[in-house]
VOTORMAR-659543 format. One record per residue (C-alpha): residue number from 1; x, y, z; residue in three letters. Coordinates in Angstrom, 2 decimals. Example, Ala and Ser with C-alpha at 12.3 -4.5 7.8 and 13.67 -1.06 7.14 Angstrom:
// VOTORMAR-659543
<1; <12.30; -4.50; 7.80>; "ALA">
<2; <13.67; -1.06; 7.14>; "SER">
This chain:
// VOTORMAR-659543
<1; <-3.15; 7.11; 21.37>; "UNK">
<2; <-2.22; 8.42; 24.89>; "UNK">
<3; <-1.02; 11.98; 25.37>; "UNK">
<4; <0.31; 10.68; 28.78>; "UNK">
<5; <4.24; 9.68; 29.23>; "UNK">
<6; <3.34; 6.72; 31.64>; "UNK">
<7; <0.77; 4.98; 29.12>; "UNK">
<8; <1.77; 1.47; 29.20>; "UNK">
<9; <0.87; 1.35; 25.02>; "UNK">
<10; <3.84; 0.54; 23.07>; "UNK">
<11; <4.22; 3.83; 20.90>; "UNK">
<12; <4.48; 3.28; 16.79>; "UNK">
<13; <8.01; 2.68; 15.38>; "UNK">
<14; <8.66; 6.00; 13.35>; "UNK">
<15; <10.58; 5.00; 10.06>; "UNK">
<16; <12.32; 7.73; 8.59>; "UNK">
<17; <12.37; 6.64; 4.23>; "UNK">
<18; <10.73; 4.19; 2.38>; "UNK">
<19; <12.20; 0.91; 1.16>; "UNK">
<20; <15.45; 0.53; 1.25>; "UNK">
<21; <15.57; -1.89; -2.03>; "UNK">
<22; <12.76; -2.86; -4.44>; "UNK">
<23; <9.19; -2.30; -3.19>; "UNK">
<24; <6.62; -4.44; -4.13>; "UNK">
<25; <2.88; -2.92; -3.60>; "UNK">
<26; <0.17; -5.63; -3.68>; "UNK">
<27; <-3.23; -3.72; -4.05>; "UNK">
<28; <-6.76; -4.91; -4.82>; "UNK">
<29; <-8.21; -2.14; -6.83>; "UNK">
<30; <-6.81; 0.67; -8.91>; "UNK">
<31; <-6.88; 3.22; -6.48>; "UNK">
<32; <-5.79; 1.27; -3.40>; "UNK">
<33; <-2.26; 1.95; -3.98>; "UNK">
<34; <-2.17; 5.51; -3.96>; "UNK">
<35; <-4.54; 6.26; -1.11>; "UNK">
<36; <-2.96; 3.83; 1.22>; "UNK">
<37; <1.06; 3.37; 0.19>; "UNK">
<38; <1.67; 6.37; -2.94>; "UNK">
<39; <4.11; 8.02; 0.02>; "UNK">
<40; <6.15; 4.68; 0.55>; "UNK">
<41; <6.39; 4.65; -3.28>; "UNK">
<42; <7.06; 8.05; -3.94>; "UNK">
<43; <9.65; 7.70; -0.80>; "UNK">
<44; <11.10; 4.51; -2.61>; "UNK">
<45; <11.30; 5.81; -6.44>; "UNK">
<46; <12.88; 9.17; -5.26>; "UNK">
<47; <15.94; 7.37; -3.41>; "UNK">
<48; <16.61; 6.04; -6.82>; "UNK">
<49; <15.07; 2.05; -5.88>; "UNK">
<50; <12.35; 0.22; -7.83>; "UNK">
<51; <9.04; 0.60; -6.88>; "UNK">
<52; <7.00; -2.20; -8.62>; "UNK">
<53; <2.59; -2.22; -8.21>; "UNK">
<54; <0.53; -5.20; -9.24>; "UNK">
<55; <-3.12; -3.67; -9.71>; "UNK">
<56; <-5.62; -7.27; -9.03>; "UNK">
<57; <-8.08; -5.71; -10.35>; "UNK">
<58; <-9.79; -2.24; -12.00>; "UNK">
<59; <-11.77; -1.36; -9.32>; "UNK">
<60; <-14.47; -1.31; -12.14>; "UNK">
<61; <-17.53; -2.53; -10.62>; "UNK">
<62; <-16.87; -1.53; -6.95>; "UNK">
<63; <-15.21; 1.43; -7.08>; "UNK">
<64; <-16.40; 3.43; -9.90>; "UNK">
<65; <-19.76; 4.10; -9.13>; "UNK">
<66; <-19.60; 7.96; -11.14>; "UNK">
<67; <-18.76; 6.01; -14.21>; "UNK">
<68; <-21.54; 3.62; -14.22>; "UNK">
<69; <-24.16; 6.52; -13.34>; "UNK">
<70; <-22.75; 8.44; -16.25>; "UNK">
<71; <-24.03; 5.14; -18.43>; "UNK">
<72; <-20.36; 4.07; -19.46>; "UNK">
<73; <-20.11; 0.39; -20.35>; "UNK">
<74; <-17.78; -2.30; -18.47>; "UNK">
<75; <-14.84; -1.87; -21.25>; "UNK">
<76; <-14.80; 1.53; -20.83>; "UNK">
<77; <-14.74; 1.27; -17.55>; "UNK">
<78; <-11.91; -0.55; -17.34>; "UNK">
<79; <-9.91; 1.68; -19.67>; "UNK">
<80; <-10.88; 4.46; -17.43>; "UNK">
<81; <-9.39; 3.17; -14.46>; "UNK">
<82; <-6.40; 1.74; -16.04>; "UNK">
<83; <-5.69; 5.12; -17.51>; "UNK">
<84; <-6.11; 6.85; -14.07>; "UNK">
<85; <-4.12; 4.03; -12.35>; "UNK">
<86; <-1.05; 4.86; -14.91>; "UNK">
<87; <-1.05; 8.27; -14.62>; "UNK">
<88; <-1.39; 8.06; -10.84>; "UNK">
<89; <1.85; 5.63; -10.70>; "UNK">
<90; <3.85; 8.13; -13.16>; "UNK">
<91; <3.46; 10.59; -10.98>; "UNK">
<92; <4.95; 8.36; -7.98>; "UNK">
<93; <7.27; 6.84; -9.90>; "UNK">
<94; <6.33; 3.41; -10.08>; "UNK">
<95; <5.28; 0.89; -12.51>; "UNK">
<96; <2.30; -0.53; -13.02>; "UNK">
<97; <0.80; -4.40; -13.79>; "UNK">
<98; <-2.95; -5.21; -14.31>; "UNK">
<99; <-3.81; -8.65; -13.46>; "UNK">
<100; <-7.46; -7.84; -14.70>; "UNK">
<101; <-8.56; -10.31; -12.38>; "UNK">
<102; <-12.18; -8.53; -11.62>; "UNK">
<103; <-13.63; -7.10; -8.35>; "UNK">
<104; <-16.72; -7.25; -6.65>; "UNK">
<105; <-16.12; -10.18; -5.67>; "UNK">
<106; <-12.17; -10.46; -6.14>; "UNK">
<107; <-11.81; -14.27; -6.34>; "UNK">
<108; <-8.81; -16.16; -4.50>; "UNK">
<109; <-7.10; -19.26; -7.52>; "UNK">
<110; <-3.83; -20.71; -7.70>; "UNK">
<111; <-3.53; -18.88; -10.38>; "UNK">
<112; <-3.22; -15.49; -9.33>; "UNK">
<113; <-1.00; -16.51; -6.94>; "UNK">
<114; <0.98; -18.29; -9.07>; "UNK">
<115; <0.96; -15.21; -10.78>; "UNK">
<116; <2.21; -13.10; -7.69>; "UNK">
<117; <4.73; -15.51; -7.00>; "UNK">
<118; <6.59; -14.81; -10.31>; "UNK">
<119; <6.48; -10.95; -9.54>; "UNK">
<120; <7.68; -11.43; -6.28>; "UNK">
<121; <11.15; -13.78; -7.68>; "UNK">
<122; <11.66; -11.41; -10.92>; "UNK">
<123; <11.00; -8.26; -8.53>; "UNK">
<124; <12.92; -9.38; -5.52>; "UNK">
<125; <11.55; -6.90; -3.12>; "UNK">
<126; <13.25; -5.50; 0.14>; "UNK">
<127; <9.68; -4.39; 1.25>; "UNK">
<128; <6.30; -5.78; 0.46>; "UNK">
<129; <2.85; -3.62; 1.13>; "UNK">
<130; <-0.32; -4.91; 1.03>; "UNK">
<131; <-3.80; -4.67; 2.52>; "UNK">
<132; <-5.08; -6.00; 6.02>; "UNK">
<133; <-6.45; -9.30; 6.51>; "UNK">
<134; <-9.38; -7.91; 8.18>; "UNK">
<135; <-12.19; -5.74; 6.12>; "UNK">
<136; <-15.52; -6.58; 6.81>; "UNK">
<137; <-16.96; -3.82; 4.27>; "UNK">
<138; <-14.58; -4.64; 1.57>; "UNK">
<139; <-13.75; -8.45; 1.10>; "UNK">
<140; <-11.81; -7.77; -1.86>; "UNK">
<141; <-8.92; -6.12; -0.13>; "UNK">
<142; <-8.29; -9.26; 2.60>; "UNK">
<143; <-8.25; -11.57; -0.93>; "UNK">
<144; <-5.50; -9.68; -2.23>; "UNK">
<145; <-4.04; -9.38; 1.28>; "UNK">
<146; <-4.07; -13.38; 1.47>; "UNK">
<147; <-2.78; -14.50; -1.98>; "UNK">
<148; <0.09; -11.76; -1.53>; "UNK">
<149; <1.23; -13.39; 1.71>; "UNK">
<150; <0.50; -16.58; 0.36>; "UNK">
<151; <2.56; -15.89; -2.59>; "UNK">
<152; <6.00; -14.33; -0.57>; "UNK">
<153; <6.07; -17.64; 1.03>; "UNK">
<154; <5.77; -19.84; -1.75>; "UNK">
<155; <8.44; -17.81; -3.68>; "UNK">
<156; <11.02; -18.43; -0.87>; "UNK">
<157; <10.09; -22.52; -0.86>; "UNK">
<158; <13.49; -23.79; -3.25>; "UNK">
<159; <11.56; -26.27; -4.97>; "UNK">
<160; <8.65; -23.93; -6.40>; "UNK">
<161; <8.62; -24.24; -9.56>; "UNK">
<162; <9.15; -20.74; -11.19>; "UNK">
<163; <11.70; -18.72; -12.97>; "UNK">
<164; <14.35; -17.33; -10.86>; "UNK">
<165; <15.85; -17.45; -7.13>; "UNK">
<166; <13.91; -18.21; -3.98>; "UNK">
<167; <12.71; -15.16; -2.22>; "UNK">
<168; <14.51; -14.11; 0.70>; "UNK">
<169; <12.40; -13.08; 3.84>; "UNK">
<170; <10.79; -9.05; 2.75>; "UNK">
<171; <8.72; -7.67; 5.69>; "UNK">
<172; <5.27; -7.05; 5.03>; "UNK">
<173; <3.63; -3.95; 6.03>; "UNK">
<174; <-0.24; -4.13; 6.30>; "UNK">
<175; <-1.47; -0.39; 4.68>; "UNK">
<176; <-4.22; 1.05; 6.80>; "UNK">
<177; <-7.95; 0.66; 5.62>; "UNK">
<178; <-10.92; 3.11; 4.87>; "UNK">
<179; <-12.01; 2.09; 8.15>; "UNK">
<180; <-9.36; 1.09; 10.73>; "UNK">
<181; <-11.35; 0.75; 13.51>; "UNK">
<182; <-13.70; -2.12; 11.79>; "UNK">
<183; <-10.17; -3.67; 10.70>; "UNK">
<184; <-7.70; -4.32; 13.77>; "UNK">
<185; <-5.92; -2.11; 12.61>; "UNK">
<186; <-3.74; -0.82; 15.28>; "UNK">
<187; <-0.79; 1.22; 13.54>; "UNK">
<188; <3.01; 0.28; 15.11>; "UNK">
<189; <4.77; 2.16; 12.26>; "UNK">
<190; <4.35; 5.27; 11.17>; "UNK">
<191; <6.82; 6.43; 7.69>; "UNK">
<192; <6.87; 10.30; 6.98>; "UNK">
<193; <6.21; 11.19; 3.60>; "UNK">
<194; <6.00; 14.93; 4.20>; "UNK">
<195; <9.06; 15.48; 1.25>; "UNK">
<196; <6.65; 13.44; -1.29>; "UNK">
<197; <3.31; 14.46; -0.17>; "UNK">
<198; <2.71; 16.91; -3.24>; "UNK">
<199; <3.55; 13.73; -5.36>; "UNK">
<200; <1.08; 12.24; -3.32>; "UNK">
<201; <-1.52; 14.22; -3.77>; "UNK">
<202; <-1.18; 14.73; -7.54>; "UNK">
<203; <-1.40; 11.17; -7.80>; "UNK">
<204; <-4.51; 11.23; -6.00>; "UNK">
<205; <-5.80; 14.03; -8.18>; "UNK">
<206; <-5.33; 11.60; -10.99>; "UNK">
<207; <-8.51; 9.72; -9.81>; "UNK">
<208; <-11.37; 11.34; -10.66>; "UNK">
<209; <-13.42; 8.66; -10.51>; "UNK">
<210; <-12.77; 9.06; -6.56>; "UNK">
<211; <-12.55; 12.73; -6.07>; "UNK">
<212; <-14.27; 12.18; -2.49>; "UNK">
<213; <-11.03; 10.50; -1.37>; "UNK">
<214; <-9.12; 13.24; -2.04>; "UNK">
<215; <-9.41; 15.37; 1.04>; "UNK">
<216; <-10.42; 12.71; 2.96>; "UNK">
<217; <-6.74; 10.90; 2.05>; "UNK">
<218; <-4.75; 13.99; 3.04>; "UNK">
<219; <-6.43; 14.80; 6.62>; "UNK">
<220; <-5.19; 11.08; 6.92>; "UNK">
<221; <-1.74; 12.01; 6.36>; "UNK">
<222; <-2.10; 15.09; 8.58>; "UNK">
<223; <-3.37; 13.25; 11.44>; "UNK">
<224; <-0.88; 10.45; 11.38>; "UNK">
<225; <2.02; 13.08; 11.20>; "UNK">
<226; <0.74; 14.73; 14.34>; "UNK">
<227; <1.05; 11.16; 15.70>; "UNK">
<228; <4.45; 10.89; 13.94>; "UNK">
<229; <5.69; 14.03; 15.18>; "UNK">
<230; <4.81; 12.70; 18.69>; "UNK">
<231; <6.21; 9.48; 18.77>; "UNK">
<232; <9.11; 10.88; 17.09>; "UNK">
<233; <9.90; 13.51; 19.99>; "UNK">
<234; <11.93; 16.51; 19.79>; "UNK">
<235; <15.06; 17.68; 17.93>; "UNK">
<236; <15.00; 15.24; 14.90>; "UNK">
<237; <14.73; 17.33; 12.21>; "UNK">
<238; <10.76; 16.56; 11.15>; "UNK">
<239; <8.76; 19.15; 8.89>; "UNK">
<240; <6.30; 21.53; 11.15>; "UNK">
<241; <3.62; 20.35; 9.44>; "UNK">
<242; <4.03; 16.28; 9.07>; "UNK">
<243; <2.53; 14.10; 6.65>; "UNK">
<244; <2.19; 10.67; 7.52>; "UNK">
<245; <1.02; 7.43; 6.22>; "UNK">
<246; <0.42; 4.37; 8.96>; "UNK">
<247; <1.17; 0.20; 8.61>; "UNK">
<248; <1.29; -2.43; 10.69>; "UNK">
<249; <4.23; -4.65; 10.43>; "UNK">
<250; <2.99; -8.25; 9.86>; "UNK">
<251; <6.46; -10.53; 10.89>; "UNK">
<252; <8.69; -9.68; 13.55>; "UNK">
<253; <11.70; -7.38; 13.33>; "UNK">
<254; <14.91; -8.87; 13.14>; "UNK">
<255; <18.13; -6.43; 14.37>; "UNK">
<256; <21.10; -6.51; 16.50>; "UNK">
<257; <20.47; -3.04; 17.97>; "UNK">
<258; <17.01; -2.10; 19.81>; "UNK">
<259; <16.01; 1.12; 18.64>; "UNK">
């Protein structure tokens, strides 16, 4: 990002809360969530709004390499990361679904989006977070990225057949990969989460089957708040020390005022 007040870059949008309804978190893995959006839902549960995660998968085979080293089997495995996953949303404040759909490879059916579809009408979110389309060292995470976008638009169509209303029109947010640089991932919104990053990191601290995330997750945070702090200029109240987490909106913003 440019340091110098002509750049011709657009500068990230700084948003100043999480959702301001229901937000729905659609995340490949067990651990996804909280790495990449537990600020939003932290942000979201704490102004007193639902903030709903549908887990695809465990993250069993992928993403739990300690586990398998220490000889555990595939059930217990599973229950592992489930347990972590729970714990890490308690301490957010947001449920918690399993789809148990498996990982390594995450496979795309009609039937997990069928699935997603029916948590997206019963849920009716004002925000929906999921992963980038683009990941070439994880294909899981576009999967879950496509059948959640997928899934939005199918729950808006009138004549889908599934319990409750059509879905209005939630933005999407895109949550920002391992590896940005290998994603397209070019951040235009940046949300502080420095009143929730404790919760944040407790959360993270729940998954000890990824303790090498841990620090790596909250220099994140402390690098995009020096970008938030930025962007955000003078005078507007932010923490001294920021803590950030970064998205990409997917549709385009719809508003009467430019701001």
């Amino acid at each position: 990002m440019s340091e110098s007040s002509g750049s011709s870059e657009p500068a990230p949008a700084v948003a100043a809360s999480g959702a301001t309804g229901p937000l729905l978190v659609v995340s490949a893995h067990a651990g996804d969530f909280v790495w990449r959006a537990g600020g939003a839902l932290a942000l979201t549960a704490a102004a007193g709004h639902r903030a709903k995660v549908v887990c695809l998968s465990f993250g069993e085979r992928g993403e739990s390499a300690a586990a398998w080293r220490e000889g555990r089997s595939l059930a217990e495995i599973k229950a592992l990361r489930r347990d972590e996953a729970e714990r890490a949303a308690g301490e957010l404040g947001a449920e918690i679904e399993f789809f148990d759909a498996g990982d390594y490879p995450l496979i795309e059916t009609p039937e997990l989006t069928d699935r997603l579809v029916r948590v997206h009408r019963e849920v009716e979110p004002a925000v929906v977070l999921t992963h980038t389309l683009a990941d070439p060292y994880n294909g899981d995470h576009p999967a879950a990225a496509r059948m959640a976008l997928q899934a939005r638009i199918l729950a808006q169509a009138v004549g889908y057949d599934a319990p409750g209303d059509p879905l209005g029109a939630p933005p999407v947010f895109l949550f920002e990969p391992h590896q940005p640089e290998q994603c397209d991932f070019k951040p235009d919104t940046l949300l502080d989460i420095s009143p929730v990053f404790d919760r944040k990191r407790k959360a993270m601290e729940c998954l000890r089957a990824q303790q090498h995330m841990w620090d790596y997750y909250t220099d994140l945070a402390r690098r995009r708040g020096v970008q938030l702090k930025r962007n955000a200029g003078p005078n507007l109240g932010l923490h001294h020390s920021c803590m950030a987490e970064a998205y990409v909106r997917l549709y385009p913003q719809t508003t009467a005022v430019l701001a």
